[in-house]
Kinemage of the C-alpha trace (Angstrom):
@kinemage 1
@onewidth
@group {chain A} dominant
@subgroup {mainchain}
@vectorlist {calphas} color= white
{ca unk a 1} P 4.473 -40.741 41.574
{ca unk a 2} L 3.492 -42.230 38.306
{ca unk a 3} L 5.611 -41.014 34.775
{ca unk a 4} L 3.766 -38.283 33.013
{ca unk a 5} L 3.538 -38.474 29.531
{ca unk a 6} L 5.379 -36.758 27.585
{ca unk a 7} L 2.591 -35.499 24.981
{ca unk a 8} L 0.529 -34.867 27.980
{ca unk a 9} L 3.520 -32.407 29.646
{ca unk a 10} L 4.372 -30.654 26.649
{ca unk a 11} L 0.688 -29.939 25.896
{ca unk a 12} L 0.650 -28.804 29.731
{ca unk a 13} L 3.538 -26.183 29.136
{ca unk a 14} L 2.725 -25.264 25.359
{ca unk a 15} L 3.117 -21.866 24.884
{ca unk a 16} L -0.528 -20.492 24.081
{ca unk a 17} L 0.616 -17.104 22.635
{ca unk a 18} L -1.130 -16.983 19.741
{ca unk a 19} L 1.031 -15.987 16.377
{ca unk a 20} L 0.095 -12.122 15.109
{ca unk a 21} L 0.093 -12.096 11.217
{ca unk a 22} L -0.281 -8.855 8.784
{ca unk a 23} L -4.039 -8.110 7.842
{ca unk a 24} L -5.318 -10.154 4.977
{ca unk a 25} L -6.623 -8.469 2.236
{ca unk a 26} L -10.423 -8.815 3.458
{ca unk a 27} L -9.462 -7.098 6.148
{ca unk a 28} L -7.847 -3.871 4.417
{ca unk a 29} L -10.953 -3.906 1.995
{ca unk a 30} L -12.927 -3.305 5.149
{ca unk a 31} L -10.591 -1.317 7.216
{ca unk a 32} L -10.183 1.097 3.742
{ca unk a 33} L -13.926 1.035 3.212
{ca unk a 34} L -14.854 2.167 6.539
{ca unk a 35} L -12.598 5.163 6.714
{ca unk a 36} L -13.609 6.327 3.447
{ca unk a 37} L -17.233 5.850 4.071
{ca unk a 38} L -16.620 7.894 7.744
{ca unk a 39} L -14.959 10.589 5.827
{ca unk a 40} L -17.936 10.921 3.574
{ca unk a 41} L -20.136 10.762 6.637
{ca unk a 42} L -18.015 13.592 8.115
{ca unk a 43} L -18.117 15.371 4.904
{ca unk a 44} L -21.602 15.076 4.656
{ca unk a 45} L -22.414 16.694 7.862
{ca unk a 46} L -20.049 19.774 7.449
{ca unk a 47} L -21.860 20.419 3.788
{ca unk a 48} L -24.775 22.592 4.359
{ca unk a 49} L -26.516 21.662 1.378
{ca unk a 50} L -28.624 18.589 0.833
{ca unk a 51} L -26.942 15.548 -1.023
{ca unk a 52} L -28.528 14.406 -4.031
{ca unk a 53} L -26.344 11.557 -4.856
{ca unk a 54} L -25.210 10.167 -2.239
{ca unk a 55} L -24.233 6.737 -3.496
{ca unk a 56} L -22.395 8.512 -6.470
{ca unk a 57} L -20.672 10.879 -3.923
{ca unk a 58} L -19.631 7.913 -1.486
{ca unk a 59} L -17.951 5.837 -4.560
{ca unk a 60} L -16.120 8.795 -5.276
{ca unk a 61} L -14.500 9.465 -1.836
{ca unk a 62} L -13.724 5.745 -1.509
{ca unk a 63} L -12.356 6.180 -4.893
{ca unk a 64} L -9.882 8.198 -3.308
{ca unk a 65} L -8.913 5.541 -0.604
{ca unk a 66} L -8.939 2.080 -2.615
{ca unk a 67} L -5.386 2.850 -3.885
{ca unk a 68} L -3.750 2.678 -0.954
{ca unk a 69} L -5.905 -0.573 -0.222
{ca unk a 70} L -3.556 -1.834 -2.779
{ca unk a 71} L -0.590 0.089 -1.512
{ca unk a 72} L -1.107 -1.659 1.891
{ca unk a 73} L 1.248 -4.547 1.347
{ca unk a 74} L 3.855 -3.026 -0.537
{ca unk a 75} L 3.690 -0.171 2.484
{ca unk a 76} L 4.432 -3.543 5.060
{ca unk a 77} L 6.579 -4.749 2.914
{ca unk a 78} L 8.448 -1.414 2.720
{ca unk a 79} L 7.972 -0.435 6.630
{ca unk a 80} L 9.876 -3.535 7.198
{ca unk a 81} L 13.169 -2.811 5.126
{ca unk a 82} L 13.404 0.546 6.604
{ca unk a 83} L 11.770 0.492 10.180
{ca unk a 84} L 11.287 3.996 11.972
{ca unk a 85} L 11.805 2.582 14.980
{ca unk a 86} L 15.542 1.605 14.771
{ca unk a 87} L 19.160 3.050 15.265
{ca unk a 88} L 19.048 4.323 11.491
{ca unk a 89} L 15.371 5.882 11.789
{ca unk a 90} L 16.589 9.176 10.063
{ca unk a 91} L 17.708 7.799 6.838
{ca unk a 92} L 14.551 5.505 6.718
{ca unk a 93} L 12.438 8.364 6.838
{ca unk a 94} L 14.024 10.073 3.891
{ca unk a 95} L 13.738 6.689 2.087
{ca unk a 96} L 10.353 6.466 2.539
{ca unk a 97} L 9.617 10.546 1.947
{ca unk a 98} L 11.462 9.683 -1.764
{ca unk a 99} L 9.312 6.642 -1.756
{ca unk a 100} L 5.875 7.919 -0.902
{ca unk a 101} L 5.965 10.997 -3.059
{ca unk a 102} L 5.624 9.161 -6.357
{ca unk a 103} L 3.316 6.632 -4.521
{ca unk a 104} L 1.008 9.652 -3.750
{ca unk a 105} L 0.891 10.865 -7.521
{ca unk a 106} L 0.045 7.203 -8.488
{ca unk a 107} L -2.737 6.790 -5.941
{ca unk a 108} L -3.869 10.376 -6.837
{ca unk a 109} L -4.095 9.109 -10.602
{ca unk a 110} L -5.688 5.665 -9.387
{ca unk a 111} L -8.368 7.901 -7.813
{ca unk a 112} L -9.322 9.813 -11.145
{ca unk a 113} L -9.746 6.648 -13.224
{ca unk a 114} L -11.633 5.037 -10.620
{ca unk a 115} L -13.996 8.215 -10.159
{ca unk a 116} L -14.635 8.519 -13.825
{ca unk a 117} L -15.411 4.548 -13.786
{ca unk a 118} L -17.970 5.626 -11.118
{ca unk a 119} L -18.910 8.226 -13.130
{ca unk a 120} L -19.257 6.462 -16.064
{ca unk a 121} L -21.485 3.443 -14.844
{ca unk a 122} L -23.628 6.508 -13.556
{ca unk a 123} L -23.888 7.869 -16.822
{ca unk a 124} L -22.160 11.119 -15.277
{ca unk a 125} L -19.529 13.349 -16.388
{ca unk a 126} L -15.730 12.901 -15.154
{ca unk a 127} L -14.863 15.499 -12.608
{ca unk a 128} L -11.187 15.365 -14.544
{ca unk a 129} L -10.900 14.826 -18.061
{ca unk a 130} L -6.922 14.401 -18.077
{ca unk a 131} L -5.513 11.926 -16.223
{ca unk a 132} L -2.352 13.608 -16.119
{ca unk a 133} L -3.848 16.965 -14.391
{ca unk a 134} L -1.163 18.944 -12.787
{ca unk a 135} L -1.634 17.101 -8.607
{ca unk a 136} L -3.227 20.030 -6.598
{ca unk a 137} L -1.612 20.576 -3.050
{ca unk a 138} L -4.977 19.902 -1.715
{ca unk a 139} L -4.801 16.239 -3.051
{ca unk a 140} L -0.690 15.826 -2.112
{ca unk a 141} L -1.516 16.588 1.650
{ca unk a 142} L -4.605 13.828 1.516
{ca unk a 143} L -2.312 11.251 -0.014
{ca unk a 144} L 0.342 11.830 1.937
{ca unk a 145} L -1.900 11.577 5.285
{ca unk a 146} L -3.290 8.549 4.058
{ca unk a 147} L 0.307 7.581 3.167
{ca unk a 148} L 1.806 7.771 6.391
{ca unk a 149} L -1.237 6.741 8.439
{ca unk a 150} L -0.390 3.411 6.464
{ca unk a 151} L 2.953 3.391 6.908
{ca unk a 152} L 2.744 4.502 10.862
{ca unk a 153} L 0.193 1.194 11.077
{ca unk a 154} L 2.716 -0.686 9.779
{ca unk a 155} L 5.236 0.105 12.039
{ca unk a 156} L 2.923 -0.558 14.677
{ca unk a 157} L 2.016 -3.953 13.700
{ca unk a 158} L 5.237 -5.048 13.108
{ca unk a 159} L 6.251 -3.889 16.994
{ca unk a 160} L 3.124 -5.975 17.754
{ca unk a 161} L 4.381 -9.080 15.957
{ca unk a 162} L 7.737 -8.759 17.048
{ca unk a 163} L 6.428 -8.719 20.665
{ca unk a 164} L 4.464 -11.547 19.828
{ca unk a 165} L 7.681 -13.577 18.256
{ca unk a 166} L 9.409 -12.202 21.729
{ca unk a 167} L 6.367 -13.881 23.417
{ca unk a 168} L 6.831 -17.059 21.655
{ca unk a 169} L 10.692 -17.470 21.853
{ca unk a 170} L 10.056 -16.715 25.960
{ca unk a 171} L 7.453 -19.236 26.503
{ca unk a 172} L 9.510 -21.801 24.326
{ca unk a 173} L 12.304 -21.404 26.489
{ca unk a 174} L 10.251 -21.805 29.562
{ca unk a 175} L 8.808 -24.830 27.924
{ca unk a 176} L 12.852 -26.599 27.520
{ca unk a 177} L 13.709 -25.051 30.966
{ca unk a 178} L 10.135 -27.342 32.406
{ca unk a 179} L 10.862 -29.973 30.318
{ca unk a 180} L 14.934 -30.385 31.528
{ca unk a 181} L 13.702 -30.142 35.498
{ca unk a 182} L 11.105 -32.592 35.040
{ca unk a 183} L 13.867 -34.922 33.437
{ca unk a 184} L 15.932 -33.949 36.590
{ca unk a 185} L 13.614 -34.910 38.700
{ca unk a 186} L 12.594 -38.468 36.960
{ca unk a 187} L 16.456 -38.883 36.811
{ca unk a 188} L 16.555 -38.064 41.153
{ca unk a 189} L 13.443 -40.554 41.836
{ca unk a 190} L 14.918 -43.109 39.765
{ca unk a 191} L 17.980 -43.341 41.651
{ca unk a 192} L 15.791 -43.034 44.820
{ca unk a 193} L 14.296 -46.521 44.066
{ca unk a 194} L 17.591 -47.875 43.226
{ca unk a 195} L 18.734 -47.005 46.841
{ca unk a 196} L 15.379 -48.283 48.079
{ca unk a 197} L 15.558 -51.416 46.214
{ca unk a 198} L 15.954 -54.704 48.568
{ca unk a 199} L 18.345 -56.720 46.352
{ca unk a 200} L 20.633 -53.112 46.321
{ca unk a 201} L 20.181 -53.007 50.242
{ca unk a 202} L 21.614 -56.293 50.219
{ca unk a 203} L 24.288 -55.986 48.508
């Protein structure tokens, strides 16, 4: 049986789980621009009336959701240090309930300025003139939804890429354990020749 090679065998056992990583930033632009555009779109068809500007009207909702596209890794980043799906879940979710409330007011404040920039280029007038209006409750239950959708998808990706590392560390381990037997079994057919050897028969 002729020697495999050993580039050959560990390319044959190579784990071929493939590594999980968090969502670029491309990716949240489009992930946070479709859900505000589908919100519009449901918005849209619950309004009786007719829309007149509809590409002013979709900035503005999407407006409301580009904060948290820049939220999105400090929400990972955050998820991580206090994961609600450990031993110490309670206290993590008052950590991130005093974390996320000032986070809200901020997006909620992102979301004016960014309207009245929308506003502006269309030569319209701001909805709020005072960036420091009082936050309606209306606008604190939005941000907070959005808030822990994000933080509920990070939790969720980071069970996926812990599975994944799981994965990896399994299938590296079956890789050492293939790796030892085939030395055990070079190791057995080696001393198979020797026995079968003439000169070792005669002596």
């Amino acid at each position: 049986m002729p020697d495999l090679p050993k580039r050959d065998m560990d390319h044959d056992f190579a784990p071929r789980t493939q590594s999980l990583r968090y969502p670029s930033f491309g990716i949240l632009f489009v992930v946070w621009t479709l859900l505000g555009t589908l919100a519009y779109a449901r918005y849209s068809l619950e309004a009786s009336a007719a829309r007149s500007a509809v590409l002013l009207e979709l900035l503005g909702w999407l407006a409301c959701y580009y904060p948290w596209l820049l939220f999105t890794p400090l929400l990972f980043r955050l998820e991580q240090k206090f994961p609600l799906s450990r031993a110490k879940w309670p206290q993590h979710v008052v950590s991130l309930v005093l974390v996320g409330l000032p986070l809200s007011y901020l997006a909620y404040v992102m979301a004016i300025v960014l309207d009245a920039g929308v506003r502006f280029t269309f030569r319209r007038t701001p909805l709020v003139t005072d960036v420091w209006w009082p936050m309606p409750l209306r606008e604190l239950g939005l941000e907070q939804a959005l808030y822990w959708s994000t933080v509920g998808a990070s939790c969720l990706i980071r069970n996926l890429l812990e599975l994944s590392e799981k994965e990896r560390e399994t299938a590296q381990l079956a890789l050492e354990k293939a790796q030892l037997e085939t030395s055990l079994r070079q190791a057995e057919l080696e001393t198979l020749r020797m026995r079968l050897n003439p000169h070792f028969l005669f002596n």
